[in-house]
LOZA-936661 format. One line per field, with one value per residue (C-alpha): residue in one letter; x, y, z; residue number from 1. Coordinates in pm, 1 decimal, decimal comma, always signed. Example, Ala and Ser with C-alpha at 12.3 -4.5 7.8 and 13.67 -1.06 7.14 Angstrom:
<nodes>
type	[A;S] .
px	[+1230,0;+1367,0] .
py	[-450,0;-106,0] .
pz	[+780,0;+714,0] .
seq	[1;2] .
</nodes>
This chain:
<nodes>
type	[X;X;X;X;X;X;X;X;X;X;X;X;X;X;X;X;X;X;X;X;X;X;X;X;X;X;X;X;X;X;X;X;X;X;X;X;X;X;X;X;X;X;X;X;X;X;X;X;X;X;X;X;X;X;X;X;X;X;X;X;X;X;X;X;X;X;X;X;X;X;X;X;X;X;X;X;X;X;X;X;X;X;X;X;X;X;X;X;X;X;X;X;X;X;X;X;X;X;X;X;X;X;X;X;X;X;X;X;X;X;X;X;X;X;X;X;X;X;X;X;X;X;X;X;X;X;X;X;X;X;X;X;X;X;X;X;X;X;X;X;X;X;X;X;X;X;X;X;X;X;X;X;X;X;X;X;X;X;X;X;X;X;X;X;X;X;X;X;X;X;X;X;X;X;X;X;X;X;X;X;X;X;X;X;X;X;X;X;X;X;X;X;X;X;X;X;X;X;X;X;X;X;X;X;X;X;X;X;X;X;X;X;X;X;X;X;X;X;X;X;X;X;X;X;X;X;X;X;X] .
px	[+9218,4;+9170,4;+9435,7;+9412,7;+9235,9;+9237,0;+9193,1;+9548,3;+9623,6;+9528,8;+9698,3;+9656,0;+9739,8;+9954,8;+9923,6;+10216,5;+10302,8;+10104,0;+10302,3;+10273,5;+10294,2;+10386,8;+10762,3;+11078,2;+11225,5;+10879,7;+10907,3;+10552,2;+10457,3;+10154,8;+10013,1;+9963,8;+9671,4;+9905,4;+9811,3;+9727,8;+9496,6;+9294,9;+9262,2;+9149,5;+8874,5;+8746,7;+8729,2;+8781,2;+9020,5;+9398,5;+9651,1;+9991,7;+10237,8;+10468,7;+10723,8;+10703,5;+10714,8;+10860,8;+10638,4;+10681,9;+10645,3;+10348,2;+10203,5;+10139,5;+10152,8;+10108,6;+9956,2;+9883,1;+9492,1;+9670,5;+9984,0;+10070,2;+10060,8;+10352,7;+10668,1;+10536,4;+10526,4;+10894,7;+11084,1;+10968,1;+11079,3;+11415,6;+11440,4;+11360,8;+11112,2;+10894,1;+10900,1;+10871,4;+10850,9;+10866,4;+10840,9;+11033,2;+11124,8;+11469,9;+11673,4;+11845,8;+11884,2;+11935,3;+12209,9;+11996,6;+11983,3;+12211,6;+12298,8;+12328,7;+12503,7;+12610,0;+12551,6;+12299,5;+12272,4;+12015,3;+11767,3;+12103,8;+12249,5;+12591,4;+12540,6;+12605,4;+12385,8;+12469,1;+12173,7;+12126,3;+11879,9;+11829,1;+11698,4;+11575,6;+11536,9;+11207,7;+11115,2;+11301,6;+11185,3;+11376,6;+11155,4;+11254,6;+11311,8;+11572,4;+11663,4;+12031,1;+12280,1;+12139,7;+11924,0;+11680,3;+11573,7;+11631,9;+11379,4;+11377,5;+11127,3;+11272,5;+11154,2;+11323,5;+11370,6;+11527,0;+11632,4;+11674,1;+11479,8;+11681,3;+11577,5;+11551,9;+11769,9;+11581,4;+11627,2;+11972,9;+12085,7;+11940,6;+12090,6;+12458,4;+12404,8;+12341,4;+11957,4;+11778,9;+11399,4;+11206,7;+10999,8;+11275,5;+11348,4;+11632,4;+11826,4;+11697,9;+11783,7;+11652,2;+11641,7;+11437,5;+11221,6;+11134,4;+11021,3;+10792,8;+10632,5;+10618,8;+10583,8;+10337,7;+10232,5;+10374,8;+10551,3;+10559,9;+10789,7;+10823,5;+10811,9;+10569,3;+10529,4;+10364,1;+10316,6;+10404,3;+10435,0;+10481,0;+10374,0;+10158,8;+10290,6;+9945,8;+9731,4;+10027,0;+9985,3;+10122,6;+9976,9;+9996,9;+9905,1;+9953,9;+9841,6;+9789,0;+9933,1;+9860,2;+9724,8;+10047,9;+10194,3;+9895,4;+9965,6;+10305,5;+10249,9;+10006,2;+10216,8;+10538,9;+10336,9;+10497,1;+10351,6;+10391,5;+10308,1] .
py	[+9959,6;+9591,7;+9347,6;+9057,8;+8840,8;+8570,2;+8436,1;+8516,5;+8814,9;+9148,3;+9309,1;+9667,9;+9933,8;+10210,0;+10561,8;+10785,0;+11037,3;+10832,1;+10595,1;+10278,8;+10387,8;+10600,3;+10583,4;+10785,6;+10803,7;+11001,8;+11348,8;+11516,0;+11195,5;+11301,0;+11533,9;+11224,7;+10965,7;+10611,4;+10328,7;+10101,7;+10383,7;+10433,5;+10034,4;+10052,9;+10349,6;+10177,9;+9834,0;+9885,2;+9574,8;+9634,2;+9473,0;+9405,3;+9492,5;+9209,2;+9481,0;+9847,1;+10123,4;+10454,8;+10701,6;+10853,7;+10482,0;+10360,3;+10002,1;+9655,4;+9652,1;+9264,2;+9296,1;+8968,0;+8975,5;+8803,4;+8910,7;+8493,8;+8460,6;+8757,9;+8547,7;+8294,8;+8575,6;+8776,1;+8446,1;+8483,6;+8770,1;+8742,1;+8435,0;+8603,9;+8361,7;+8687,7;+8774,5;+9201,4;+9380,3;+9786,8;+9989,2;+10315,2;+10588,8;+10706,1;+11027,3;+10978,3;+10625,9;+10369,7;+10038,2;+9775,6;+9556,6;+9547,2;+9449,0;+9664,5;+9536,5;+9775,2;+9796,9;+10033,3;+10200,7;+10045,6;+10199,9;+10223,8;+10500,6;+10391,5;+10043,2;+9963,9;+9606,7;+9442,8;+9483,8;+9331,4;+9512,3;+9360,9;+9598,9;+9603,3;+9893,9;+9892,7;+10220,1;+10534,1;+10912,3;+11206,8;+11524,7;+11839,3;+12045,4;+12169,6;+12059,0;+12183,1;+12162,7;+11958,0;+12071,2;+11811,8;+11540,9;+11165,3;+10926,2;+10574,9;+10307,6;+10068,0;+9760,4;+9644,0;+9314,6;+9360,2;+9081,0;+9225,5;+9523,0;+9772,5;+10136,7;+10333,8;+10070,3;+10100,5;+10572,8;+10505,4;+10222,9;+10410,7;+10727,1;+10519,4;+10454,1;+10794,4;+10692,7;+10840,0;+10827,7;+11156,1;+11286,1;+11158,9;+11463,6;+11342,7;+11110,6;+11224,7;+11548,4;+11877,3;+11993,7;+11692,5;+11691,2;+12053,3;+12020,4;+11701,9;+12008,9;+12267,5;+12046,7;+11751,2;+11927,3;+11632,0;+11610,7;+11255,3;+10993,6;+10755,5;+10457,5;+10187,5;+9806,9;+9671,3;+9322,9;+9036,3;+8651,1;+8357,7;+8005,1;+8076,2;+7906,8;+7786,8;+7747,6;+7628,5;+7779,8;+8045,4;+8413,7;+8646,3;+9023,0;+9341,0;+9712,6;+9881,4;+10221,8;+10566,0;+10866,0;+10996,0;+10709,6;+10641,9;+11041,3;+11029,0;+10599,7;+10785,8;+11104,5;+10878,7;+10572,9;+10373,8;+10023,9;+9812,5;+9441,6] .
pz	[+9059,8;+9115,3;+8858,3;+8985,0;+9319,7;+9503,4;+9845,8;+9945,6;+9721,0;+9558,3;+9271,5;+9273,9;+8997,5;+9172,0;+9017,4;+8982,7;+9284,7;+9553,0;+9854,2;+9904,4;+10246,1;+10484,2;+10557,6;+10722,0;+10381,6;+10252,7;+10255,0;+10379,1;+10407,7;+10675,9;+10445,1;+10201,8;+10183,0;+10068,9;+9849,7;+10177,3;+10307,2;+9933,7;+9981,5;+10349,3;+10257,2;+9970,9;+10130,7;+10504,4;+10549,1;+10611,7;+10261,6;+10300,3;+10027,3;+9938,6;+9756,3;+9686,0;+9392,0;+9416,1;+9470,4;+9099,9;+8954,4;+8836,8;+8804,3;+8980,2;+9412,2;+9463,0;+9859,3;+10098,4;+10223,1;+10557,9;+10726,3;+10729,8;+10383,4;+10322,9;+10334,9;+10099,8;+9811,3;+9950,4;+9919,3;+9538,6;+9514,0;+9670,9;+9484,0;+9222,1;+9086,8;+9019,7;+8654,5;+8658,4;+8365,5;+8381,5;+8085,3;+8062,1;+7806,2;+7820,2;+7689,4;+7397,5;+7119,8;+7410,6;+7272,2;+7145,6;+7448,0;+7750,7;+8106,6;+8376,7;+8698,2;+8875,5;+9311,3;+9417,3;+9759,5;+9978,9;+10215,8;+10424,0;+10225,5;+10375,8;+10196,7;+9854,7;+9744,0;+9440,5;+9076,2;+8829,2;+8495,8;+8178,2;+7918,4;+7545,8;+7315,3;+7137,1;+6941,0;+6910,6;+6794,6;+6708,6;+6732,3;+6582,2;+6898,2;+7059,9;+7354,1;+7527,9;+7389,0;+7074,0;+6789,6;+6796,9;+7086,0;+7108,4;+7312,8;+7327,3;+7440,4;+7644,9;+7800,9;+8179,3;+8323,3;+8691,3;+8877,6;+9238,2;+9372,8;+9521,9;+9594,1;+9315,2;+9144,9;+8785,7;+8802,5;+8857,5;+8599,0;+8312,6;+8475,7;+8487,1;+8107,3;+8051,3;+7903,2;+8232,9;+8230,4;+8169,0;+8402,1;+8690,3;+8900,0;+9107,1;+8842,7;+8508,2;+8251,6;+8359,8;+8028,4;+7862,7;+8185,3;+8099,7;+7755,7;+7819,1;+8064,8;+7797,4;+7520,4;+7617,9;+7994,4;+8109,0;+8465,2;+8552,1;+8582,3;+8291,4;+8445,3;+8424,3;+8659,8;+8333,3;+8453,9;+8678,7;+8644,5;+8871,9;+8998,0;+9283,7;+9581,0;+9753,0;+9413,1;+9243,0;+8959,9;+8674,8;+8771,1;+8532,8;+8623,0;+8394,9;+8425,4;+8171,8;+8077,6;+8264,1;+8048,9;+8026,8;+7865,9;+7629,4;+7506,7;+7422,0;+7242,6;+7035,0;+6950,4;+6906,0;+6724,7;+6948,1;+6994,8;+7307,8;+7222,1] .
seq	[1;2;3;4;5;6;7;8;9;10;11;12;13;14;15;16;17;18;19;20;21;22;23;24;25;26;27;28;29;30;31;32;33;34;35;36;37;38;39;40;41;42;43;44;45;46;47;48;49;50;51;52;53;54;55;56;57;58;59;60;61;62;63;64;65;66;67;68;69;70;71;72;73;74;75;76;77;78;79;80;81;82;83;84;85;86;87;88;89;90;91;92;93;94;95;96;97;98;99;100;101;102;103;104;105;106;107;108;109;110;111;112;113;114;115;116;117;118;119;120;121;122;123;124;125;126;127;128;129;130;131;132;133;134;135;136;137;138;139;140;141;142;143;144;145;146;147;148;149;150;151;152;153;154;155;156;157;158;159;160;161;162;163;164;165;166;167;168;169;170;171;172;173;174;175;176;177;178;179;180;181;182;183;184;185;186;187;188;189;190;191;192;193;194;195;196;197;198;199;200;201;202;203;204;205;206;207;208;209;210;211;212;213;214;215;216;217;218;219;220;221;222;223;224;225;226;227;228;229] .
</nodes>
């Protein structure tokens, strides 16, 4: 579970379908056991998360050991001097390599923010199996740079470019969603915090923290012969 420690910070790797923690935008969240309260049963000491993950997203929670030490790592991020690199695969043959800037709502659903998402295309596969209305199905491997972190904002880009991730129940393809279940068993979201890099603001230093792939992921690299460098 552990990525990455020091005497100001823990890097955690977040499963899929778990909290960070409990908020009013979490459905049921009472009947769930967050990331925080995993990290407070295993090592009875309270971490404070510095960003968060979707619930469904896998990958890297960067948390402060010390509540002082928080806004040192946000400024970072807001500036962002945080380097975040997600992994995703996408319906259909994704372009090449794009931008997506497009505003995203914020945790105020009445407020649009401004995102920014660099992508790159990095394998495809075509599998002989119908999927509506086509014949065969399309996947791509794509690799995501975004450079602010709104809610939700990586589901939704790929969703605007009409490449939404499978496993994404609320801005992804019902259809393709369904055949990773009958297909692969495979319910989750593909979407993957694969690593983080910056200068450390008190050890001045370059950090570099990556988590490696979920079982999920490692299934479907294999079946595609996909390669992640």
């Amino acid at each position: 579970m552990i990525l990455y420690e020091d005497d100001f910070v823990i890097a955690v790797a977040k499963p899929n379908n778990i909290l960070v923690h409990h908020s009013q935008m979490a459905r049921n969240q009472s009947d769930e056991q967050t990331l925080l309260e995993l990290l407070f049963e295993k090592f009875e000491k309270n971490y404070y998360p510095m960003h968060r993950l979707d619930r469904k997203t896998s990958g890297i929670v960067l948390c402060a050991k010390e509540k002082r030490f928080v806004s040192k790592f946000q400024d970072l991020f807001v500036a962002d001097a945080i380097q975040k690199v997600y992994y995703g695969v996408v319906r259909g043959f994704s372009p090449e390599n794009g931008v997506i800037d497009s505003p995203v709502k914020g945790r105020d659903a009445n407020v649009y923010k401004s995102a920014l998402t660099h992508y790159k295309t990095l394998a495809t596969k075509e599998l002989p199996i119908a999927v509506q209305p086509f014949e065969t199905s399309r996947y791509s491997l794509v690799k995501l740079l975004p450079k602010t972190g709104r809610m939700h904002q990586l589901r939704i880009h790929l969703n605007k470019i009409n490449h939404p991730l499978i496993g994404d129940p609320k801005y992804g393809d019902r259809f393709h969603n369904r055949m990773f279940q009958s297909e692969f068993e495979i319910s989750n979201l593909f979407l993957h915090a694969h690593s983080l890099t910056f200068v450390h603001p008190f050890l001045e230093k370059e950090i570099v923290v990556q988590c490696s792939f979920p079982r999920h992921w490692c299934q479907i690299l294999e079946k595609f012969a996909w390669e992640i460098s």
